[in-house]
DSSP file (Angstrom, degrees, kcal/mol; ACC not computed):
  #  RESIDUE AA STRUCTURE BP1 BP2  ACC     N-H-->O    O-->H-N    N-H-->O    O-->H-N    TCO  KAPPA ALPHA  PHI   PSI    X-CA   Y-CA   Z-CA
    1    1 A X              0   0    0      0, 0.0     2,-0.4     0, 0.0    25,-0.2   0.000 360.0 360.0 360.0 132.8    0.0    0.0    0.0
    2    2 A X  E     -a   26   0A   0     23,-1.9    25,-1.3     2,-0.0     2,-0.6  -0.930 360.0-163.4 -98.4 109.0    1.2    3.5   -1.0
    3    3 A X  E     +a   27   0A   0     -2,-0.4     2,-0.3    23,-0.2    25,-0.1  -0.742  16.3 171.1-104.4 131.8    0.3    6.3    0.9
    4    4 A X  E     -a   28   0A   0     23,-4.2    25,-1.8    -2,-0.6     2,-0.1  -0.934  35.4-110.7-129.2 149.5    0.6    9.9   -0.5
    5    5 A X  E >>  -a   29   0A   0     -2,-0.3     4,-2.0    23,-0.2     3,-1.6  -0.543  32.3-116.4-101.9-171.4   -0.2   13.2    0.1
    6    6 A X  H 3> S+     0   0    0     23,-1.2     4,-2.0     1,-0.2     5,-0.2   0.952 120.9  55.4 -76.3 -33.9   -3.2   15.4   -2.4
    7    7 A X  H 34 S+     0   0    0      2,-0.2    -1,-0.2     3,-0.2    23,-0.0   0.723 104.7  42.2 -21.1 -54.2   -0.2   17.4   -3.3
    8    8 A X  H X> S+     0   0    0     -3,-1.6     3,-6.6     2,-0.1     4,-1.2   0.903 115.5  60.7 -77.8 -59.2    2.2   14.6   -4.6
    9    9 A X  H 3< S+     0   0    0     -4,-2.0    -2,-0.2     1,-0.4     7,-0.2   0.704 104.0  41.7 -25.0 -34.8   -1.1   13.4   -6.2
   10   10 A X  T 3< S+     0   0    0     -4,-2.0    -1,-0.4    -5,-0.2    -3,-0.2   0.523 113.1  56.8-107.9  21.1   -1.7   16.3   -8.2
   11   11 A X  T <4 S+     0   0    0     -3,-6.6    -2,-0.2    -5,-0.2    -1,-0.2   0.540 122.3  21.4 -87.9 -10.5    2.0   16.5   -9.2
   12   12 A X  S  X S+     0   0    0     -4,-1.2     4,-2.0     1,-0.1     5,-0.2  -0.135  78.2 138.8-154.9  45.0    2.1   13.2  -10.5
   13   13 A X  H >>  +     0   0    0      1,-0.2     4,-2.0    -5,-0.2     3,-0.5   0.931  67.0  57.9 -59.8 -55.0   -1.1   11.9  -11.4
   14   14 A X  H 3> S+     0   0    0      1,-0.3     4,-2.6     2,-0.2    -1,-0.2   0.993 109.7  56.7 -68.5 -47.2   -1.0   10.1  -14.4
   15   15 A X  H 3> S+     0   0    0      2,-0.2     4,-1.5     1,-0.2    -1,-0.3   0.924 114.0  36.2 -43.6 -32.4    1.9    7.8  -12.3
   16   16 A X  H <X S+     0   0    0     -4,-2.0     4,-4.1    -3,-0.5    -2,-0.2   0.874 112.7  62.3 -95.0 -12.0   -0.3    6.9   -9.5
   17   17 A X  H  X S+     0   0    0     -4,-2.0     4,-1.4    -5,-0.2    -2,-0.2   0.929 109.1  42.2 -38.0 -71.0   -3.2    6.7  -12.0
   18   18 A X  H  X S+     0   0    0     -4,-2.6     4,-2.5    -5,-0.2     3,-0.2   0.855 111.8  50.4 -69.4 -34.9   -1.3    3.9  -13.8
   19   19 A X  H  <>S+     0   0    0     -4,-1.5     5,-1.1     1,-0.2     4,-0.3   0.966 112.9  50.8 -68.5 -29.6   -0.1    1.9  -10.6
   20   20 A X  H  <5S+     0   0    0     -4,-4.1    20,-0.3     1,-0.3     3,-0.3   0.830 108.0  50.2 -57.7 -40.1   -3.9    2.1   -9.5
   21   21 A X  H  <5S+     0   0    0     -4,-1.4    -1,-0.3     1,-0.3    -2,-0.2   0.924 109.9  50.4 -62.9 -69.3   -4.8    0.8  -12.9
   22   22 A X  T  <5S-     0   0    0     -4,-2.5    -1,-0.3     1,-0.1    -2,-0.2   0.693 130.6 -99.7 -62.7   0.5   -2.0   -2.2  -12.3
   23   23 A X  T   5 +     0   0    0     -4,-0.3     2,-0.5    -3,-0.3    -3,-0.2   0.827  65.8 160.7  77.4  37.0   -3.8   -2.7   -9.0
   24   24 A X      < -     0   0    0     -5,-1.1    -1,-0.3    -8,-0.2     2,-0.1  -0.761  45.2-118.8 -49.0 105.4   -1.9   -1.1   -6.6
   25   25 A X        -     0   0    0     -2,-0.5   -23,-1.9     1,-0.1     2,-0.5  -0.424  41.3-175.0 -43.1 113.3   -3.4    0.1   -3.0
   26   26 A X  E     -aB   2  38A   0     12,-0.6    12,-1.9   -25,-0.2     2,-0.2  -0.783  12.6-161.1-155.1 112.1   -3.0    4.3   -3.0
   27   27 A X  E     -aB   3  37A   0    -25,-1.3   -23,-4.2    -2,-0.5     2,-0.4  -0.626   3.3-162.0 -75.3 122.8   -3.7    6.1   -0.4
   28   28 A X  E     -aB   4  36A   0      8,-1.3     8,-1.2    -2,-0.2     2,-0.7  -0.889  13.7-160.0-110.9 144.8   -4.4    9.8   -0.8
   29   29 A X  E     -aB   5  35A   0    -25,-1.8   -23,-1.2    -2,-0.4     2,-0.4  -0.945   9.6-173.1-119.1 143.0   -4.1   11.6    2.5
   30   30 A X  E  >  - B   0  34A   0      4,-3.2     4,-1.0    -2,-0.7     3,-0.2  -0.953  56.4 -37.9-120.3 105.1   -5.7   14.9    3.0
   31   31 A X  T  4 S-     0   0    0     -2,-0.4     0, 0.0     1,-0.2     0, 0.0  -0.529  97.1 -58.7  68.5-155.6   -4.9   17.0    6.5
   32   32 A X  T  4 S+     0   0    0     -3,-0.1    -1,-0.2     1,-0.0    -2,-0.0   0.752 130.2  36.8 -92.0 -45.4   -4.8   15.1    9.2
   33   33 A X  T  4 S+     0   0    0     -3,-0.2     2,-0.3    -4,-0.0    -2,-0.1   0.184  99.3  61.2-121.4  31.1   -7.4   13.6    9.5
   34   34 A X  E  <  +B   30   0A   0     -4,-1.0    -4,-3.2     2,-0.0     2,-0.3  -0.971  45.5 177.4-142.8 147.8   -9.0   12.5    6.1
   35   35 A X  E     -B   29   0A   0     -2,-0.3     2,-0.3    -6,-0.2    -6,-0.2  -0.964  13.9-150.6-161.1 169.5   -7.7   10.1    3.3
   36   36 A X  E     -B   28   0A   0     -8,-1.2    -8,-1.3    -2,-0.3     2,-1.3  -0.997  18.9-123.9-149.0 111.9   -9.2    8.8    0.0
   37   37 A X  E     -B   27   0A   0     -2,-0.3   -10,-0.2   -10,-0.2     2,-0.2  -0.595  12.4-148.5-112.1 128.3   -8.5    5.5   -1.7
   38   38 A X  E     +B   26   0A   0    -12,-1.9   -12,-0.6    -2,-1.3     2,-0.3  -0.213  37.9 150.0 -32.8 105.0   -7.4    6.0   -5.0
   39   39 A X        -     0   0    0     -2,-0.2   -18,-0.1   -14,-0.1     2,-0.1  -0.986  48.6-110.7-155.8 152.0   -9.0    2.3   -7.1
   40   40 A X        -     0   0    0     -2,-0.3     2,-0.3   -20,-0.3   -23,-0.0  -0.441  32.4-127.6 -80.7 147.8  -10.1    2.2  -11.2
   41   41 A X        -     0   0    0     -2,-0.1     2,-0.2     4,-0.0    -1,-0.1  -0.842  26.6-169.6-104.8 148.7  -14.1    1.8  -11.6
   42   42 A X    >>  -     0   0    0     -2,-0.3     4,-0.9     1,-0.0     3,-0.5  -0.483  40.3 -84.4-113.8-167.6  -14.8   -0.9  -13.8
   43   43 A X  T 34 S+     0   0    0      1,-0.2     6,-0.1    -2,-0.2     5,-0.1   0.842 128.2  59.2 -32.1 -55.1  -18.5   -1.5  -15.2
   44   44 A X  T 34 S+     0   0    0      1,-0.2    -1,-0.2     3,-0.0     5,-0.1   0.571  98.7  57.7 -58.8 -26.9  -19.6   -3.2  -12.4
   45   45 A X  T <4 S+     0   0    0     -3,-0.5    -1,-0.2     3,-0.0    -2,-0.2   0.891  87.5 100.7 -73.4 -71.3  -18.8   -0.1  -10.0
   46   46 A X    ><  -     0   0    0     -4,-0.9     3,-1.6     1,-0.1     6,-0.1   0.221  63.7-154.5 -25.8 103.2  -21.1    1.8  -12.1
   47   47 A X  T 3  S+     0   0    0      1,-0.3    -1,-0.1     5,-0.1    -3,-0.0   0.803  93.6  52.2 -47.4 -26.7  -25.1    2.7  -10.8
   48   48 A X  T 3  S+     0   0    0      4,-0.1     5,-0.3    -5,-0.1    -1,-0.3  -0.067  71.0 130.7-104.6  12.8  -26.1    3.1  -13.9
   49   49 A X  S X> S-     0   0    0     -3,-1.6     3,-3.2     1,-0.1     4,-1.2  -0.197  76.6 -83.8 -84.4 170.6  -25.2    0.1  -16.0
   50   50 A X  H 3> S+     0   0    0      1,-0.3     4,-0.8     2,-0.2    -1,-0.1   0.589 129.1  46.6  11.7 -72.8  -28.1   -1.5  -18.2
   51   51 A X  H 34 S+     0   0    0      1,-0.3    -1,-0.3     2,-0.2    -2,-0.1   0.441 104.7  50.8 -80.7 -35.6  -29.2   -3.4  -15.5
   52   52 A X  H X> S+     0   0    0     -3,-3.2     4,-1.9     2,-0.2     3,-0.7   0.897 111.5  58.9 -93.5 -44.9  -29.3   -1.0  -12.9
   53   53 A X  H >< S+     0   0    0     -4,-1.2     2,-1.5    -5,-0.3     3,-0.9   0.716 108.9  47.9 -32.3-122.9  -31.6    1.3  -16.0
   54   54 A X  T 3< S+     0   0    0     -4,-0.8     4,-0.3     1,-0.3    -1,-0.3  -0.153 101.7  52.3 -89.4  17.0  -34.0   -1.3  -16.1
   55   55 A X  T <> S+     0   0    0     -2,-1.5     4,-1.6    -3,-0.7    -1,-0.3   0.673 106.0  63.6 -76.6 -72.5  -34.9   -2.2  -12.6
   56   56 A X  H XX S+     0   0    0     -4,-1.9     4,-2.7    -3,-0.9     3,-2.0   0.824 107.9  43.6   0.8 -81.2  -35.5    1.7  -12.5
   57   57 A X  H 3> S+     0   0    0      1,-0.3     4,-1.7     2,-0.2     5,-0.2   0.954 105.6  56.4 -67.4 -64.1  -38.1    0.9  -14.9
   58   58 A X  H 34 S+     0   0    0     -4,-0.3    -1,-0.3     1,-0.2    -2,-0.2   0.519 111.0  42.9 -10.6 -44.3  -39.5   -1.8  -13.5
   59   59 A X  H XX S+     0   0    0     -3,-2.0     4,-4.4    -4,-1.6     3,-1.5   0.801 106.6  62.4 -77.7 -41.3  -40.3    0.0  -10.2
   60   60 A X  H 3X S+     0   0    0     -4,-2.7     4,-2.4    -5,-0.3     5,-0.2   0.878 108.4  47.0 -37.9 -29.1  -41.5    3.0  -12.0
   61   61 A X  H 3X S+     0   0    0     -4,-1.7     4,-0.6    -5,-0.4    -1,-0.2   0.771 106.8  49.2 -81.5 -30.8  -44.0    0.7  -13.2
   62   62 A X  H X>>S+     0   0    0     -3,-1.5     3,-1.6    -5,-0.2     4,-1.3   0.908 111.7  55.2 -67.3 -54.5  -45.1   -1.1  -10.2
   63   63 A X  H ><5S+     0   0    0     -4,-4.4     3,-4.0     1,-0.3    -2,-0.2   0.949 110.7  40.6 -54.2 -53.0  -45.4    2.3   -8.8
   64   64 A X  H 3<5S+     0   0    0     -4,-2.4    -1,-0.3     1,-0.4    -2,-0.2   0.910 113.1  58.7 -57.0 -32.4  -47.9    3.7  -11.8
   65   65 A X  H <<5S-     0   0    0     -3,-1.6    -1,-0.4    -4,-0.6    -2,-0.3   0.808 115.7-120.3 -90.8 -22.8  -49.7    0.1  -11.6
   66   66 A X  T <<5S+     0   0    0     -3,-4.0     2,-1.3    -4,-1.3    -3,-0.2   0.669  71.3 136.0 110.6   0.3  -50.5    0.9   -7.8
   67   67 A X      < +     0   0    0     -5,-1.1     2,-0.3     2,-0.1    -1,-0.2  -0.681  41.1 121.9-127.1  70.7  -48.4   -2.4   -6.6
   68   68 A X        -     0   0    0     -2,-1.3     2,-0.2    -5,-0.1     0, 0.0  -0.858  55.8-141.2-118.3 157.7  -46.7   -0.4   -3.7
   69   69 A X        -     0   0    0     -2,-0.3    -2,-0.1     2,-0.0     0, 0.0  -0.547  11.4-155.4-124.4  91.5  -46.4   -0.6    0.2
   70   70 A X        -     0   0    0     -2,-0.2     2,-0.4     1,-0.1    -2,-0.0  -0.142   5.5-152.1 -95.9 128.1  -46.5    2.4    1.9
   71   71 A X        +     0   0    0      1,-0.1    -1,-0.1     6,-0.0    -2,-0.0  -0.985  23.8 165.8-106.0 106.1  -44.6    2.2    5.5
   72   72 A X        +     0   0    0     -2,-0.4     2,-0.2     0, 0.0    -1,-0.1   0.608  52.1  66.5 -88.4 -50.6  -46.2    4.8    7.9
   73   73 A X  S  > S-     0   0    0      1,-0.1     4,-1.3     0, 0.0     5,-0.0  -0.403  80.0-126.3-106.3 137.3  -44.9    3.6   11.2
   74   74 A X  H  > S+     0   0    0     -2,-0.2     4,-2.2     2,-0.1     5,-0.1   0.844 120.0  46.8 -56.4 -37.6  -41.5    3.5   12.8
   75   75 A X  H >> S+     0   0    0      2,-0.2     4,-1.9     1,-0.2     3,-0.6   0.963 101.6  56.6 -53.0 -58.9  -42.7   -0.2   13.2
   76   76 A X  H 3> S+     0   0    0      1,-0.2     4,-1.7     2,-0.2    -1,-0.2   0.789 104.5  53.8 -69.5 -39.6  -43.9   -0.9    9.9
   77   77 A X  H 3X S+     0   0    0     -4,-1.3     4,-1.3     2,-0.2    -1,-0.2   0.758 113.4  50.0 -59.4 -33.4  -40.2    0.1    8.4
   78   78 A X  H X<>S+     0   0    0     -4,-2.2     5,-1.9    -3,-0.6     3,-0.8   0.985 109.9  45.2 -44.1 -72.7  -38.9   -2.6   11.0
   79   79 A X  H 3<5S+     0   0    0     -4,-1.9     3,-0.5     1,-0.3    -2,-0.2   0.581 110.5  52.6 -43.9 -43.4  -41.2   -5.0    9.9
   80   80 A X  H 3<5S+     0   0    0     -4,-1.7    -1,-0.3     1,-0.2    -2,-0.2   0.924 114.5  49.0 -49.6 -53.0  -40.3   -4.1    6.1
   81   81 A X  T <<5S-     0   0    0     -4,-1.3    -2,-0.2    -3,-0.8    -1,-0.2   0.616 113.7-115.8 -61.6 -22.2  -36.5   -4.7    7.1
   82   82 A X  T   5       0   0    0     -3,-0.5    -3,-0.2    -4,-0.3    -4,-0.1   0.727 360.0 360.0  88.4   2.0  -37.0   -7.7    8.7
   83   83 A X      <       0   0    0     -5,-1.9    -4,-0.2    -8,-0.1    -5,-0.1   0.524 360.0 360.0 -96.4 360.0  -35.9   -6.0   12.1
């Protein structure tokens, strides 16, 4: 694991850019007390992919058809959860 600070980062980006890429651990540290880890998004990372689109419709669709369950209650959100 590489730890860096946002400084080296924006001096030498496209380097830690590629080790991240080779699957490197890189740690950006910010202050004292905040850090960030640098990692490549692949498809799967992504909210939006196809898949993610068309569940999105799918619920839109329950909703307009009426095939909802409206949770009122601190209780009733338990109960939805399983808690």
């Amino acid at each position: 694991m590489l730890v860096i600070s946002s400084r080296e980062l924006r001096q030498n980006q496209k380097m830690y850019f590629e080790k991240a890429d080779k699957g490197e651990q890189i740690i950006v540290q910010r202050g004292k007390d905040k850090a960030y880890a640098l990692t490549p998004v692949t498809e799967d990372d992504i909210y939006f992919n196809a898949e993610m689109v068309e569940r999105i419709k799918q619920s839109i669709k329950q909703v307009e058809e009426g095939k909802v369950k409206r949770v009122t209650t601190p209780e009733g959100i338990s109960n939805l959860l399983g808690l």
